[in-house]
Structures are given as C-alpha cells and as structure tokens.
C-alpha positions in Angstrom: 0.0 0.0 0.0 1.0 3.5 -0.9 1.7 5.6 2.6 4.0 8.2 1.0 3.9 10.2 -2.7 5.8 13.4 -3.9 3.8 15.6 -6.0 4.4 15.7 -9.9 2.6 17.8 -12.3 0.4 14.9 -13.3 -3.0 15.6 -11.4 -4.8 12.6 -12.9 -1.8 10.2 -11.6 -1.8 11.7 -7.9 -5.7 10.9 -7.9 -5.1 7.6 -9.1 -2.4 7.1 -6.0 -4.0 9.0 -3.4 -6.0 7.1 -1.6 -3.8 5.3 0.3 -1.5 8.3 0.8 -1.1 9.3 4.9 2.1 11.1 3.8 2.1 14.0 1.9 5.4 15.8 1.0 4.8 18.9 -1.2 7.8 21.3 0.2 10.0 23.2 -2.5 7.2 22.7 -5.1 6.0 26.2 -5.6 2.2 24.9 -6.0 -0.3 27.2 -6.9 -3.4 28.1 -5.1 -5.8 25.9 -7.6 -3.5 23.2 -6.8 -4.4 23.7 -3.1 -7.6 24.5 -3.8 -7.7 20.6 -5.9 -6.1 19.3 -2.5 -8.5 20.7 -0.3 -11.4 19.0 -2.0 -10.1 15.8 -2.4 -12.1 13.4 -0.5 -9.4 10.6 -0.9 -7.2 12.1 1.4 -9.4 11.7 4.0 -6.4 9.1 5.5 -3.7 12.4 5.4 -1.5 12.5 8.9 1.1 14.4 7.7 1.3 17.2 5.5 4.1 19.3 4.5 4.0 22.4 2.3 6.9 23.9 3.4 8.8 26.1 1.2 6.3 27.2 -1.0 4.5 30.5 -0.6 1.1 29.6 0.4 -0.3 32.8 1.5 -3.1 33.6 3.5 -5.3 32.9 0.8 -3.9 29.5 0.9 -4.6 29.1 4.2 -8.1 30.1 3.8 -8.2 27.3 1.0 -7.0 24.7 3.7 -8.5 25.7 6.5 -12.3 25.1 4.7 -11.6 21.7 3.6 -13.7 18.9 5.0 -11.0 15.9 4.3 -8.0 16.5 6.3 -9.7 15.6 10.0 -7.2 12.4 10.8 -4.0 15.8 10.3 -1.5 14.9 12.9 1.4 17.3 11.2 1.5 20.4 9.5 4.6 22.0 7.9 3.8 25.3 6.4 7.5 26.8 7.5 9.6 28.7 4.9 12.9 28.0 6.4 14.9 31.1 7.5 15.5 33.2 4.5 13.2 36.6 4.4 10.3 36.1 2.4 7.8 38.6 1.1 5.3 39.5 3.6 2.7 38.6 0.5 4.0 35.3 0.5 3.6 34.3 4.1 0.5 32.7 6.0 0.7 36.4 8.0 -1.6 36.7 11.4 -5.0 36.5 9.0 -3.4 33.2 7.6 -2.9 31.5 10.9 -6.0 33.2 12.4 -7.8 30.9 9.3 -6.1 27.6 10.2 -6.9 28.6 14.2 -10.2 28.2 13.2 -10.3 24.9 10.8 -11.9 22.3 12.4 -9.0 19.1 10.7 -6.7 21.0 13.3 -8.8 19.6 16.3 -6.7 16.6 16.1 -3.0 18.3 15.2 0.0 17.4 17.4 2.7 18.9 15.3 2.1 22.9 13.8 5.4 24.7 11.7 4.7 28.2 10.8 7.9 29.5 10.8 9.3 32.8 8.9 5.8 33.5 8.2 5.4 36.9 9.6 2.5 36.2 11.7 3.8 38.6 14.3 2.1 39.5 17.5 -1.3 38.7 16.5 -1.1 35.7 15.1 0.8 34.0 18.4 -2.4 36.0 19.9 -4.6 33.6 17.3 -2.8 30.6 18.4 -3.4 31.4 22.3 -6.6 31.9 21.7 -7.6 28.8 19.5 -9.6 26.7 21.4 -8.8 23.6 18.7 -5.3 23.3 19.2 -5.4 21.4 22.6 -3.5 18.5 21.3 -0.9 20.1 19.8 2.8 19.4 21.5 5.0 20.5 18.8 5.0 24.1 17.6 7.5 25.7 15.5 7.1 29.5 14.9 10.7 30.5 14.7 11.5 33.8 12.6 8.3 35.3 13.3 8.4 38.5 15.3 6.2 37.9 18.1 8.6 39.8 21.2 7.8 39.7 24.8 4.4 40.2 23.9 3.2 37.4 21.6 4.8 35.1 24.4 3.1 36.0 26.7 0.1 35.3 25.3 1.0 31.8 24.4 2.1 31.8 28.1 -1.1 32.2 29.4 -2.6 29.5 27.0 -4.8 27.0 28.5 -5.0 25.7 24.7 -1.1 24.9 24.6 -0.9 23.4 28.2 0.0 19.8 25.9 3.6 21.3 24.2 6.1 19.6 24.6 8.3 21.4 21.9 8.2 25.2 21.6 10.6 26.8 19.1 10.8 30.3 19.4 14.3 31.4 17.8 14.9 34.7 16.4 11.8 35.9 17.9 13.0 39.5 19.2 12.5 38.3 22.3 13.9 39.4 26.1 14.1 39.1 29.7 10.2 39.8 29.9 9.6 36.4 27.5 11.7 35.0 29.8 9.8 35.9 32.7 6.6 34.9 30.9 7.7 31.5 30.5 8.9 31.0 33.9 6.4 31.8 35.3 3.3 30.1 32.6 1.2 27.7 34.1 0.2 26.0 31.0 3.6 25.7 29.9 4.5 23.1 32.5 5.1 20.0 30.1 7.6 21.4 28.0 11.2 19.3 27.6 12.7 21.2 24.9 12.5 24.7 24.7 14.5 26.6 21.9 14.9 30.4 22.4 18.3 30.9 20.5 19.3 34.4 18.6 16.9 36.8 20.9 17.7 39.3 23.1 18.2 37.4 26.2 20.5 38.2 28.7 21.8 37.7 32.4 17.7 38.5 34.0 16.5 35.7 31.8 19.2 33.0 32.6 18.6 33.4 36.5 15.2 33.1 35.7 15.4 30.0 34.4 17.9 28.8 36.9 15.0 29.7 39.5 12.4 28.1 38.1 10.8 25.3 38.2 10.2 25.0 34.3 13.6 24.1 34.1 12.8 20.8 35.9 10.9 19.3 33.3 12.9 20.2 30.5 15.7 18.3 28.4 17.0 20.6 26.4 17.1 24.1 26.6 18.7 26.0 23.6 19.7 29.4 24.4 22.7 30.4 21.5 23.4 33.8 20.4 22.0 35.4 23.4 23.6 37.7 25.6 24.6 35.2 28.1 27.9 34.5 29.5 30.6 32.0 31.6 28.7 32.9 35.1 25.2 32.6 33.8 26.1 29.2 32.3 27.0 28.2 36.1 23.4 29.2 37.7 22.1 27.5 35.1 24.5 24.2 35.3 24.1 24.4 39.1 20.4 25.0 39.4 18.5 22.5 41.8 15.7 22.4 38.8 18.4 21.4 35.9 19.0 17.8 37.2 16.9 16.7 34.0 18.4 18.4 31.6 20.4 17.0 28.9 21.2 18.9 26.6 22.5 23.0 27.1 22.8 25.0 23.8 25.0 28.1 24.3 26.7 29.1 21.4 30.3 30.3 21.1 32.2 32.4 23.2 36.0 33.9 22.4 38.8 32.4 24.2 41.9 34.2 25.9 43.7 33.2 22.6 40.6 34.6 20.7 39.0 31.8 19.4 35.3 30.8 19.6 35.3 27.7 22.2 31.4 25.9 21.8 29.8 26.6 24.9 27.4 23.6 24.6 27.0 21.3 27.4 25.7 18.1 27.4 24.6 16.4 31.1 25.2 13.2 31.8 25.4 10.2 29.5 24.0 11.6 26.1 24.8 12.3 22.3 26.1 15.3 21.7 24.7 18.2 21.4 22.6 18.7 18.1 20.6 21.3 16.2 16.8 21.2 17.8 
C-alpha cells in the first residue's frame, strides 16, 4: 500500500495514488493556489496524517483554501515553515493566515504545527493562544516570526497549549520579559525542549530560568546567540531544577587566545549536542 507520494505535475496520476497516501510531502514545489484549492477538496485524502507544504509560498489565501476543507480531520502534522530566508510578507501565512487555520476544524486533532518565517507577528501568536482547537498540539515551530515579549506572553497564558512539549521560538526578538513569561506560565508546565536561541536574552533571563521550576521538566534548553555568559552558564548548570536536563545550547564564546570555544553542554550520559 502506498503511505508516501511526492507531488508531480500529473493531477490525474496523484488521484489515481491518493487514496492510500497518509504522507504528503509537497515542500520546495511552488504549488499554486488551484493546486491547493484541488487538495482541499479531495475526498481521498481523507487518511492524510502528515502534511508538508513547506517552502512554497502559500499565502493567506492558501490558508483560507485549507482551512475550509472537510477531508483532512485524521492531520497529525503540518509544515507550512519557509525556512529562515526573508520572504515577502505577501507570501507568508501572515496573522490572518494563521487566524484561518486557528479556526479549521482538521486542526482539532494536530500534534505537530510549523509556521515558521511567516510573519504572523504578534497577533497571530495571539490567534494561536486563543484557539480553542489546538489542545492536542505538542509540537510548535514558529521560529522567525516577530512575536517579542508580547506574543509570548500570550502563548504563556494559554490553556489551549498546556500539551507542548516542543516550543521553538528562535529569532523571535524576544527578552528578559519572555523569559519571565515563560517562567512563570502555568500552562507551559510540560515542556522538555525549549528553543529560544538568537533573541535578546540576557543575564535577568538566565537566572530566571535557573530559579524556576520549568527548568525541571525540560531536556534541552537551547539558548545560543544570546547575551549570556561563563557565570550565567553556572546558575544554570548548578540549578537544583536542571537535574533533567540534557542537553545545554549556548553558542560560542572567544577564548583568551581569541578563538570561539562551543559553549554547549551536554549532562550526563547523552549524544552530543545537536541542532533542535
């Protein structure tokens, strides 16, 4: 039986194929909205767990096309990311795009959501918070995105996210105050890896952490090209609530012969440390 398929150009050979498909890779394929709109509509993909558009510039009309179809209720995955190059804001899902997919009822079963680089900004982390659909969701990747202090604090205070157990939140213009927001979440309690690299984060936010009890639960914590240096790495390394955590992401910092030395530290008998 057929679980996985690549898109061609073929229309009438992916019906044929796809009603055994629960796989869907469509990333780097620059499909067009009738494409998506054909997708939406297809009743044989009513068996679809994982779907990934990444790559392609789906739009917020795109996401208004996916978020009224009927057929994708068994979605466990979504990958509408665009990697880390800046993109268009024409291109991107935007805050109305991810407000549309907020509200699409095939989400209700969702476990893993990437929307990174897609410019959704502070409102649309505020759409996510506020989605009373995404309950199941434990992986969320919205990376590149501009939300600041303020868009995490609303997924902070989240009821709707209290299931995440992967929150990736790089290059997120974000400071102490996220920090803070975080810390001190109570729906944000079954995280265990938490990526927060290239922000604004500095010595406030890293004894936050080392005083929390978040920490306790995670097992990796990723915190490169922040503003953090040799002492913070010790609260953090010495904090009563780190004895679970594996895995340390720092960066680089410049040695006394003035050469960057990885700062990554691993905790106790683990692979090394790798991208998240």
């Amino acid at each position: 039986m057929l679980t996985r398929f690549r898109y061609t150009e073929d229309q009438d050979d992916f019906e044929h194929h796809a009603c055994s498909i629960t796989n869907l890779n469509l990333e780097h394929t620059a499909i067009t909205v009738n494409f998506l709109e054909f997708l939406s509509t297809r009743p044989l993909l009513q068996n679809l767990s994982n779907l990934s558009l990444g790559f392609n510039y789906i739009s917020s009309a795109g996401a208004d096309i996916l978020a009224r179809s009927t057929y994708l209720g068994n979605l466990s995955s979504l990958n509408l990311g665009l990697g880390t190059k800046n993109q268009e804001e024409s291109c991107c899902l935007g805050a109305r795009g991810v407000a549309a997919l907020c509200q699409a009822n095939y989400l209700q079963n969702i476990t893993h959501l990437n929307v990174a680089n897609n410019s959704i900004k502070v409102a649309g982390a505020i759409a996510l918070a506020e989605s009373s659909i995404l309950c199941k969701l434990t992986s969320l990747d919205i990376q590149f995105n501009e939300i600041g202090d303020e868009g995490v604090m609303a997924l902070s205070l989240s009821r709707g996210l209290s299931s995440l157990t992967r929150l990736h939140l790089s290059n997120n213009q974000i400071g102490n105050d996220g920090v803070h927001f975080i810390a001190r979440s109570a729906y944000l309690t079954n995280l265990m890896k938490l990526n927060l690299s290239s922000n604004q984060i500095g010595w406030e936010g890293a004894r936050l952490f080392a005083e929390c009890n978040i920490l306790s639960g995670l097992v990796r914590l990723d915190l490169q090209h922040n503003q953090i240096c040799d002492a913070h790495v010790e609260a953090l390394a010495k904090s009563r609530y780190s004895r679970g955590l594996r895995n340390l992401g720092l960066g680089f910092r410049v040695n006394e012969e003035g050469a960057f030395v990885p700062m990554n530290m691993n905790f106790g008998p683990v692979p090394p440390f790798e991208p998240f």
